[in-house]
C-alpha angles and dihedrals in degrees: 000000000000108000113242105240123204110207121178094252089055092042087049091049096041084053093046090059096045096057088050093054091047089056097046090055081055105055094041088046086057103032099027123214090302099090099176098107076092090060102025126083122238088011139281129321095172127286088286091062104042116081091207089060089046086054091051092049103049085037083059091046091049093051092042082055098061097237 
């Protein structure tokens, strides 16, 4: 078995990732997986509430329908 070898470039980008990862987690844990308080006026309310995440939606049932 080959022995796993930590130089400083694959440490740098290891801790790179897991900072991103880290921030990722952050951001879901305090906006949640509705993401539409970018696109909504006067925040988010949830995706029932935001009439860009309702566009997406229908625009996602049309395609799935083939039209």
């Amino acid at each position: 078995m080959q022995e796993l070898g930590l130089n400083l470039p694959t440490v740098i980008i290891l801790v790179v990732i897991a900072a991103l990862a880290v921030l990722a987690i952050r951001r879901m844990t305090r906006r949640g997986l509705c993401d539409c308080g970018d696109h909504c006026e006067g925040g988010c309310s949830g995706c029932e509430g935001c009439a860009a995440a309702e566009s997406m939606a229908a625009a996602m049932e049309k395609a799935a329908k083939g039209k």
